[in-house]
C-alpha positions as CSV (number, residue, x, y, z in Angstrom):
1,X,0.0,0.0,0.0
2,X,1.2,3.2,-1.0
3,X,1.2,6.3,2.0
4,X,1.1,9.6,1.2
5,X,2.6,12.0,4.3
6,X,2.5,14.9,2.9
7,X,-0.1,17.7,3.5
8,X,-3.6,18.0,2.0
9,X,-1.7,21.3,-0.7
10,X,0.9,19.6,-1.5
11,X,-1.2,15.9,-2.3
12,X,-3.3,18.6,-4.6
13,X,-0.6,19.5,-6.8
14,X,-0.5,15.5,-7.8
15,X,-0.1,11.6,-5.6
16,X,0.1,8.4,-6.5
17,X,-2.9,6.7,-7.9
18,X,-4.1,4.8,-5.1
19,X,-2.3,6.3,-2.1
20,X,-3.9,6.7,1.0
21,X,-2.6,9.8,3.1
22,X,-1.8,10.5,6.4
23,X,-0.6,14.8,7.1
24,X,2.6,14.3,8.8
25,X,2.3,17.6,9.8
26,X,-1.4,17.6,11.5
27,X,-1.6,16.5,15.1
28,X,-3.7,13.9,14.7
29,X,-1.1,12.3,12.7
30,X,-0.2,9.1,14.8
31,X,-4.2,8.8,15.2
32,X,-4.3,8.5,11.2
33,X,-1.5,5.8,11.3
34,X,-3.2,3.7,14.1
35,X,-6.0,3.6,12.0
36,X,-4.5,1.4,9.0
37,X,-3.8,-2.1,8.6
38,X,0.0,-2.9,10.9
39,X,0.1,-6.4,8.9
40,X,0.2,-5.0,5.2
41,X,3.0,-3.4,4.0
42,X,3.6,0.6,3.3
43,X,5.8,2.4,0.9
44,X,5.7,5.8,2.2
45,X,6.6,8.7,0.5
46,X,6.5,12.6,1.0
47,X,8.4,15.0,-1.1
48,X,11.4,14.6,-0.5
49,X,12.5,11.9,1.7
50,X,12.9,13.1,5.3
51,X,9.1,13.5,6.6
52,X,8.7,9.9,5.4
53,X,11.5,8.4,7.1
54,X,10.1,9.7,10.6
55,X,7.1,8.4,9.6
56,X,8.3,4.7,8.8
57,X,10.3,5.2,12.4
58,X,6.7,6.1,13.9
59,X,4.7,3.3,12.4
60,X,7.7,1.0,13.3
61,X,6.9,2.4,17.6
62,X,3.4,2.2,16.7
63,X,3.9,-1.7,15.9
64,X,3.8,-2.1,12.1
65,X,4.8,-5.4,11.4
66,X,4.4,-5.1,7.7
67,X,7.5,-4.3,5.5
68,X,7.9,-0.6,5.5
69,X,9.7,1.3,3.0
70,X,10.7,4.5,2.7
71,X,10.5,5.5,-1.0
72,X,11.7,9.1,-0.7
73,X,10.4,12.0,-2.7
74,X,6.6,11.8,-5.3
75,X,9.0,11.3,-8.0
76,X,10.9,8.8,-6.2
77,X,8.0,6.8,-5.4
78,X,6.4,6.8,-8.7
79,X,9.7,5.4,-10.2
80,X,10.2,2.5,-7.6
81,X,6.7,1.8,-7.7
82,X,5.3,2.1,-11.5
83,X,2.4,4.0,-10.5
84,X,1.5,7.3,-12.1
85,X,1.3,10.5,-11.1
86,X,-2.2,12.1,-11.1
87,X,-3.9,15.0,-10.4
């Protein structure tokens, strides 16, 4: 499953089809998180790398068991992944 952590302006300018998001930058942020699936496994992605790789540290605390990746930046993601960009 593809996560999205970046915030609700910057998912408008484009995301990956199919992502589900989660605002890093809100405060309910860890609520968000404890609401997905732990068992399934995230590629995570924000714009450019770093918001994402707290995030995969946070859902790894929050008892992810999944595989979690950190894909880095929209572009990033869309190239490890094969998914397109859309608006």
């Amino acid at each position: 499953m593809i996560l999205d952590v970046r915030t609700p302006e910057e998912i408008a300018e484009g995301h990956l089809e199919g992502a589900v998001f989660a605002d890093f930058k809100s405060e309910d942020f860890r609520d968000k998180l404890q609401e997905l699936d732990k068992a399934v496994d995230y590629v995570v992605h924000c714009r450019s790398g770093q918001r994402s790789e707290k995030a995969v540290e946070i859902m790894t605390e929050l008892g992810f068991t999944g595989n979690l990746v950190n894909a880095g930046g929209l572009e990033d993601a869309a190239e490890s992944t094969g998914l397109p960009i859309v608006k």
